[in-house]
C-alpha atoms as a printed R data frame, in Angstrom:
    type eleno elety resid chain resno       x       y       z
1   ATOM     1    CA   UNK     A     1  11.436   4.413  -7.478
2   ATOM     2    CA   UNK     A     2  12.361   0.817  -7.984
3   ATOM     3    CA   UNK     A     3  15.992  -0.554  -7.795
4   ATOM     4    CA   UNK     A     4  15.550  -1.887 -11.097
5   ATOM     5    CA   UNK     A     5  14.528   1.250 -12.552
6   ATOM     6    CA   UNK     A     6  17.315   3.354 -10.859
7   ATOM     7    CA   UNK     A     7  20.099   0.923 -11.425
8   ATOM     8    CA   UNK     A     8  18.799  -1.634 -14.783
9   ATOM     9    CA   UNK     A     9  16.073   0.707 -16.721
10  ATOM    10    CA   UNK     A    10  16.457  -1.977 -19.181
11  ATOM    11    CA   UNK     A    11  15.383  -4.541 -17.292
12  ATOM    12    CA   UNK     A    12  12.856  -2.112 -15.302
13  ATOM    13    CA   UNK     A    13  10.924  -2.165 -18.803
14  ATOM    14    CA   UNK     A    14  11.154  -5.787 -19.195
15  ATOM    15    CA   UNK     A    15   9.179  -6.600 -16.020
16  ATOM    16    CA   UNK     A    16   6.562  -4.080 -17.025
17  ATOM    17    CA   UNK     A    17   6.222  -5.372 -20.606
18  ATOM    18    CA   UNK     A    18   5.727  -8.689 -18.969
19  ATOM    19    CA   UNK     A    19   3.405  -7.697 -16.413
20  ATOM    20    CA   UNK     A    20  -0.618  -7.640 -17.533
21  ATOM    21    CA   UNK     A    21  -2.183  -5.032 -19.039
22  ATOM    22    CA   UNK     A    22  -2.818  -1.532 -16.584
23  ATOM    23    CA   UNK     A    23  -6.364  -0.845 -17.271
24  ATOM    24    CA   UNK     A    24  -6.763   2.409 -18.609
25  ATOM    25    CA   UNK     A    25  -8.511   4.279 -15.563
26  ATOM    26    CA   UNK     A    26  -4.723   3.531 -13.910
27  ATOM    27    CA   UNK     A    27  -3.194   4.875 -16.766
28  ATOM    28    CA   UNK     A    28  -4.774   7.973 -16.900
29  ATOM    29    CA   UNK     A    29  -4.533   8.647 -13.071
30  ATOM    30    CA   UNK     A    30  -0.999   7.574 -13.184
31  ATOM    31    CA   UNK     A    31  -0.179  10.252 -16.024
32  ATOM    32    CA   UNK     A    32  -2.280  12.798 -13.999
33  ATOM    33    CA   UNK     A    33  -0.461  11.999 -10.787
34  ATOM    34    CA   UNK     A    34   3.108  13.077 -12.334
35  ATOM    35    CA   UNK     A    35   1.450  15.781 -14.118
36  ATOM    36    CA   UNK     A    36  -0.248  17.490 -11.227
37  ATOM    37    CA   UNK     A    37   1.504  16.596  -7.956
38  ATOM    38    CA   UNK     A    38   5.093  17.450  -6.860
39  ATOM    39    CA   UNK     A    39   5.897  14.293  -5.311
40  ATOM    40    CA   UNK     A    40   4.772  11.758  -7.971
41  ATOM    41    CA   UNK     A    41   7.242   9.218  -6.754
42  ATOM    42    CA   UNK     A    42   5.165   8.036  -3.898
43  ATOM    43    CA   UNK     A    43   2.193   6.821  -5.966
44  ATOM    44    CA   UNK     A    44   2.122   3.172  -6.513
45  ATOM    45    CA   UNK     A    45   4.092   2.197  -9.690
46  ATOM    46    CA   UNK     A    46   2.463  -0.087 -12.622
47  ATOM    47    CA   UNK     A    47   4.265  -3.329 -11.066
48  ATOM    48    CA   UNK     A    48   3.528  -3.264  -7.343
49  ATOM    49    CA   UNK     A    49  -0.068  -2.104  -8.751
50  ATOM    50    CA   UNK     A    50  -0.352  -5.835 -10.141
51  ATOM    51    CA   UNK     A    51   0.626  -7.255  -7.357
52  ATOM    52    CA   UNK     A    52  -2.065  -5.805  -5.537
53  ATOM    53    CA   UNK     A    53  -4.670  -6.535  -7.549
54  ATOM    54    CA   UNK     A    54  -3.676 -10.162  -7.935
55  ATOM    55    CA   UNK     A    55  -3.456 -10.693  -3.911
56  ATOM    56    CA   UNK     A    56  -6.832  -9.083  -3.681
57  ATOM    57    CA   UNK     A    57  -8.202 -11.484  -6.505
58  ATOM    58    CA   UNK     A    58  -6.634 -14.169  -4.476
59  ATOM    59    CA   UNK     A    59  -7.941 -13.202  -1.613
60  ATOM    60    CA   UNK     A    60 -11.107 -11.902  -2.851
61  ATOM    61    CA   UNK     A    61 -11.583  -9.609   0.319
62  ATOM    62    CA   UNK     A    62 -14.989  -8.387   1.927
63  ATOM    63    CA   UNK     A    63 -13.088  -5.782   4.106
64  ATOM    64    CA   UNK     A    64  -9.713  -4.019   2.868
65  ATOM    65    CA   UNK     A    65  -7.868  -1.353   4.465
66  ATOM    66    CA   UNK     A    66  -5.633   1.373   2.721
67  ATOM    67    CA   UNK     A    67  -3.730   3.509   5.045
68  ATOM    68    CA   UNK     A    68  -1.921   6.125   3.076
69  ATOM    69    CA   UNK     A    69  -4.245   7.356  -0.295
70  ATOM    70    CA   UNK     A    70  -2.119   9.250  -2.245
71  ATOM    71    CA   UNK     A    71  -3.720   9.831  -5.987
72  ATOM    72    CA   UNK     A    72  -5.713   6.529  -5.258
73  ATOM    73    CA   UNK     A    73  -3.958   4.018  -7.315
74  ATOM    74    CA   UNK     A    74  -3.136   1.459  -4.885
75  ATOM    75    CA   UNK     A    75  -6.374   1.355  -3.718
76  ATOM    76    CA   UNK     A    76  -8.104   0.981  -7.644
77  ATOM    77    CA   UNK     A    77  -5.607  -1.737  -8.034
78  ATOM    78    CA   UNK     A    78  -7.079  -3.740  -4.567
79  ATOM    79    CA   UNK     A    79 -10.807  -2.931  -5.341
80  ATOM    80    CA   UNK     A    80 -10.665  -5.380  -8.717
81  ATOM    81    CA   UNK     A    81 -10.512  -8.196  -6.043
82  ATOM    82    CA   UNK     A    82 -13.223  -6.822  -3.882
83  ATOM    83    CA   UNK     A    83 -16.011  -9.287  -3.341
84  ATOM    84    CA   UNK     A    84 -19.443  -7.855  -5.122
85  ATOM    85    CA   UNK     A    85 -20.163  -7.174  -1.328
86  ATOM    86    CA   UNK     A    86 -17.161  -5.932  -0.597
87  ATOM    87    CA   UNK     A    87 -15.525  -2.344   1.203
88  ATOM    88    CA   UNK     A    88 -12.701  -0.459   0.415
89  ATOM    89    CA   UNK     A    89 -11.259   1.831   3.039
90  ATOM    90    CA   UNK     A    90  -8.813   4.129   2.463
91  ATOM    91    CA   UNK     A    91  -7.400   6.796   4.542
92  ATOM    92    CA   UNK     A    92  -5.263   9.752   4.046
93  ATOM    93    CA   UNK     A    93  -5.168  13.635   5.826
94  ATOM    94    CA   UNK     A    94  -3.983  15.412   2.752
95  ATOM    95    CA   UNK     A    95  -6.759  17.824   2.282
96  ATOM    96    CA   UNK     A    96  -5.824  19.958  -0.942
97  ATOM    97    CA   UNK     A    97  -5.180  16.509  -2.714
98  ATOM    98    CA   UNK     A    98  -8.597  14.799  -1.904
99  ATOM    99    CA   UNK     A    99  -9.716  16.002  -5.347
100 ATOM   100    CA   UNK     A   100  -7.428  13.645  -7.118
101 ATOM   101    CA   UNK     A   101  -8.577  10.352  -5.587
102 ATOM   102    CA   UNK     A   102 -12.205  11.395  -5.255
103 ATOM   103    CA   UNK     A   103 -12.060  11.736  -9.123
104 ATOM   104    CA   UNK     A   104 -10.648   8.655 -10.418
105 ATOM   105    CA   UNK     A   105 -13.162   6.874  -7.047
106 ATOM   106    CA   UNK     A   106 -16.169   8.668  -8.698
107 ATOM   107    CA   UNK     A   107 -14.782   7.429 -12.473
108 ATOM   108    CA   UNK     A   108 -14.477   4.015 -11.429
109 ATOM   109    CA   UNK     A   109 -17.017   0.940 -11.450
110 ATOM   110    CA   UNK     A   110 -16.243   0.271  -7.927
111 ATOM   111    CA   UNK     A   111 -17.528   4.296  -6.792
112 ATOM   112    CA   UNK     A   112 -19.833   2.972  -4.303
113 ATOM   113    CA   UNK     A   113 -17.634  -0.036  -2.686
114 ATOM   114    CA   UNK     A   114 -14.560   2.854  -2.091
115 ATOM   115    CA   UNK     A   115 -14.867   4.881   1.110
116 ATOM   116    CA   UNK     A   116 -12.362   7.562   1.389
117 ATOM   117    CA   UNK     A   117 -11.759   9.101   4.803
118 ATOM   118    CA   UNK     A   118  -9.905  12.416   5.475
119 ATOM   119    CA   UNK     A   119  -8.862  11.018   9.294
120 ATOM   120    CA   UNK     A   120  -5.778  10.425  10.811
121 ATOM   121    CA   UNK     A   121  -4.763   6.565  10.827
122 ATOM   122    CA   UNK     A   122  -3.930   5.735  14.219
123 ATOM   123    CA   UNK     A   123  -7.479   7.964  15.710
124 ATOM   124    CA   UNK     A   124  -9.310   5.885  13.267
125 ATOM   125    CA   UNK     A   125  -7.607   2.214  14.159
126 ATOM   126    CA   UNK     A   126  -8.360   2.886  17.277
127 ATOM   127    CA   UNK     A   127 -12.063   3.580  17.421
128 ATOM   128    CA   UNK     A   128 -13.167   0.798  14.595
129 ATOM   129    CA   UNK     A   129 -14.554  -3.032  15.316
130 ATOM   130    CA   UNK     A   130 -13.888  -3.894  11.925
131 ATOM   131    CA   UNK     A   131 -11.689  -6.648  10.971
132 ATOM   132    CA   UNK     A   132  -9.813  -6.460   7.780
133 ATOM   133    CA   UNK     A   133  -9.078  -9.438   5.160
134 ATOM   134    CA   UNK     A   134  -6.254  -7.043   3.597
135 ATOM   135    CA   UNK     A   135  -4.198  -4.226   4.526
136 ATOM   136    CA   UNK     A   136  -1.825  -2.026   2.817
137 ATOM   137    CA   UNK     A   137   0.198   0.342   4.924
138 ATOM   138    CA   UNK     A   138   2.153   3.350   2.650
139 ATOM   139    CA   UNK     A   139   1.857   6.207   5.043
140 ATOM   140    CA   UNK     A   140   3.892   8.494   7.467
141 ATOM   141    CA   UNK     A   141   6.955   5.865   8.020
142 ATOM   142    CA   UNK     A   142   7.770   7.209  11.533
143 ATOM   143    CA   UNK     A   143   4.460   5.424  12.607
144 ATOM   144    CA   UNK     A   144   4.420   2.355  10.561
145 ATOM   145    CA   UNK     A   145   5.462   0.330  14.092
146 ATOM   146    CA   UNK     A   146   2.565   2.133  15.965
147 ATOM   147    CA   UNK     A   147   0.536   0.650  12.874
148 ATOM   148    CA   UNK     A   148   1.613  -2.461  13.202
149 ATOM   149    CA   UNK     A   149   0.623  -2.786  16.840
150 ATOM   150    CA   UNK     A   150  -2.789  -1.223  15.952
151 ATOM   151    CA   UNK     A   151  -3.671  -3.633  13.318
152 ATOM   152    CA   UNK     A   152  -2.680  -6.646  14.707
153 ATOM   153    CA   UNK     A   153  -5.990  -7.092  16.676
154 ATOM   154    CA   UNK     A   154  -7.859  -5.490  13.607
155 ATOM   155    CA   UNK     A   155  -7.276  -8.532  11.713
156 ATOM   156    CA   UNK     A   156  -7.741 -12.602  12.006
157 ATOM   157    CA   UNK     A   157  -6.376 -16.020  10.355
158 ATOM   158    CA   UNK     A   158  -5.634 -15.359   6.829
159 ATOM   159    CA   UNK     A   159  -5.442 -11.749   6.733
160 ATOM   160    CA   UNK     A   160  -2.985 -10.217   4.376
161 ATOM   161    CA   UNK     A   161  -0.976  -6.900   5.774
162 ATOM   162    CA   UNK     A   162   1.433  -5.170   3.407
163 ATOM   163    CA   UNK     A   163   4.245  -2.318   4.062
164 ATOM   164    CA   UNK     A   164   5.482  -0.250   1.611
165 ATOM   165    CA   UNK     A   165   9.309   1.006   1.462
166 ATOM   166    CA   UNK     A   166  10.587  -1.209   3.695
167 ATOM   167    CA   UNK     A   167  14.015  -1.445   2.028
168 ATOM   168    CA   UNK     A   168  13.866   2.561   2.272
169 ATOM   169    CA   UNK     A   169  16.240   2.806  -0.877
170 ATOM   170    CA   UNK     A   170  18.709   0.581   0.594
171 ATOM   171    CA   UNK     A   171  19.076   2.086   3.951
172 ATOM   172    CA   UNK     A   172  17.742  -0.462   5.838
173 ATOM   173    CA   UNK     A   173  21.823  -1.614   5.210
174 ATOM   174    CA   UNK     A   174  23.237   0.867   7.507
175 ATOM   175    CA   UNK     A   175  23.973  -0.495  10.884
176 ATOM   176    CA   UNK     A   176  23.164   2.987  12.952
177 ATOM   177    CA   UNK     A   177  21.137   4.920  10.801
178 ATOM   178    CA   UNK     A   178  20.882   8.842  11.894
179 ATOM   179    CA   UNK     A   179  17.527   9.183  10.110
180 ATOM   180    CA   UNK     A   180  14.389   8.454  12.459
181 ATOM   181    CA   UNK     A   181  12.492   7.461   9.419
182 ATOM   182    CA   UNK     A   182  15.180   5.110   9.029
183 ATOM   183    CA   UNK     A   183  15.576   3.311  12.177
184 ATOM   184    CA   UNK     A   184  11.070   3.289  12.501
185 ATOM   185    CA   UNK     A   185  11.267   0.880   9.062
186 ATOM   186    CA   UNK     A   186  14.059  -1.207  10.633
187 ATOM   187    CA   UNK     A   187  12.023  -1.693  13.902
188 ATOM   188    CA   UNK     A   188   9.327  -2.488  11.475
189 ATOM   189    CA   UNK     A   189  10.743  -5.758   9.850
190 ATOM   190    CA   UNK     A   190  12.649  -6.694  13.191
191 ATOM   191    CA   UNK     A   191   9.505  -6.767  15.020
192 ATOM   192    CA   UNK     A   192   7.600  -8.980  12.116
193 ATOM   193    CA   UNK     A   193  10.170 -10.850  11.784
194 ATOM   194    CA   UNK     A   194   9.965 -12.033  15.277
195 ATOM   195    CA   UNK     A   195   6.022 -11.968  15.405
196 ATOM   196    CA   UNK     A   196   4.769 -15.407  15.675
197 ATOM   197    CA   UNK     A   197   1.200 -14.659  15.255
198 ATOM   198    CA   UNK     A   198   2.510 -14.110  11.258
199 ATOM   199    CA   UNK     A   199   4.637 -15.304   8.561
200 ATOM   200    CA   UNK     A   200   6.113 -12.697   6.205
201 ATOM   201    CA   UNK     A   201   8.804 -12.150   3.191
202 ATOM   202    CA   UNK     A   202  10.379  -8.813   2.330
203 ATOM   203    CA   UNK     A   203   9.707  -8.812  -1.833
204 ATOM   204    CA   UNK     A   204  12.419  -6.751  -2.915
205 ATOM   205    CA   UNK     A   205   9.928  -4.950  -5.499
206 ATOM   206    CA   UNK     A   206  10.292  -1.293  -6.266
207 ATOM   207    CA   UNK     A   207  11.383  -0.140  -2.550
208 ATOM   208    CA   UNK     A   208  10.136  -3.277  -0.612
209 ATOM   209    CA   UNK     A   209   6.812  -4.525   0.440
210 ATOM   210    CA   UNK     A   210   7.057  -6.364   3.444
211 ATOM   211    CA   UNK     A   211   4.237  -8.962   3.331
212 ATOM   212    CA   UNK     A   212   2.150 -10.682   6.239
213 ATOM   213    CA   UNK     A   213   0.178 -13.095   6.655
214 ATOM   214    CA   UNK     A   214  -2.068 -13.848   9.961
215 ATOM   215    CA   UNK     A   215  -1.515 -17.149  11.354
């Protein structure tokens, strides 16, 4: 959830109904997302959705990264910046809610640029060469530093990384925080905060994206 949308619904829908248009494919797997999973909260919502598709435009990327699939939205929104060569991979281990993804994947006109992978994150940084032009990190928050230090040599000069929920609802605030989720995502933006091999800003959009960029 957003902090405008928990504490100014009002001007929650004024940022959406100044935002571009969500193609309909998102639509429909948005609507299908809250209608079919218990835990619709964690998809991507319609604003940090734009965002990703306009850094990916920017960028226009050859190699992206998703760690953390969900329903698939996030990774829709980055594959409208693919390059016409481009690849799309996006991990998650959720088993009994591959369906959802593999649908809208199949639905969309970037099917055969999308390679979804049932494999744990960390196994699979681990054993690729690839390098990555832009990464977006929405996964199991207890390992989001272990990500960090496995992506760093995944990636070069001009690579885009981004973490999701890095404000953590506003917990971030609390000096000794007694939840390990918590104290991981405060780690987290210490530690790229310090990092000179990037430059970053914390966008305070729905629950924080922290976002990176390789020197």
């Amino acid at each position: 959830m957003s902090f405008f949308e928990e504490k100014n619904a009002e001007m929650d829908r004024y940022l959406e109904n100044h935002a571009s248009a969500e193609p309909e494919i998102l639509r429909k797997l948005r609507r299908e997302t809250f209608q079919k999973t218990t835990q619709p909260h964690m998809i991507s919502g319609y604003q940090q959705g734009r965002l990703l598709t306009i850094i990916s435009k920017i960028l226009q990327p050859k190699n992206i990264l998703e760690i953390g699939t969900f329903t698939g939205y996030a990774a829709l929104c980055m594959a409208e910046g693919l390059s016409k060569d481009g690849k799309l991979t996006t991990l998650d281990v959720n088993e009994d809610l591959a369906y959802l993804p593999k649908k809208y994947f199949a639905e969309s006109e970037f099917y055969n640029q999308i390679h979804f992978k049932l494999q744990d994150a960390k196994e699979f940084l681990k054993e690729t060469d690839e390098i990555f032009d832009l990464v977006f990190i929405d996964a199991d928050k207890e390992n989001y530093t272990e990500y960090f230090r496995l992506i760093k040599p995944k990636t070069k000069s001009g690579s885009v990384v981004m973490f999701d929920n890095v404000l953590w609802y506003g917990k971030v605030l609390d000096e000794n925080p007694k939840q390990k989720q918590t104290q991981i995502i405060k780690e987290l933006n210490d530690l790229v905060a310090k990092d000179e091999g990037f430059e970053n800003l914390i966008l305070p959009l729905r629950d924080g994206v922290n976002l990176l960029r390789r020197k």
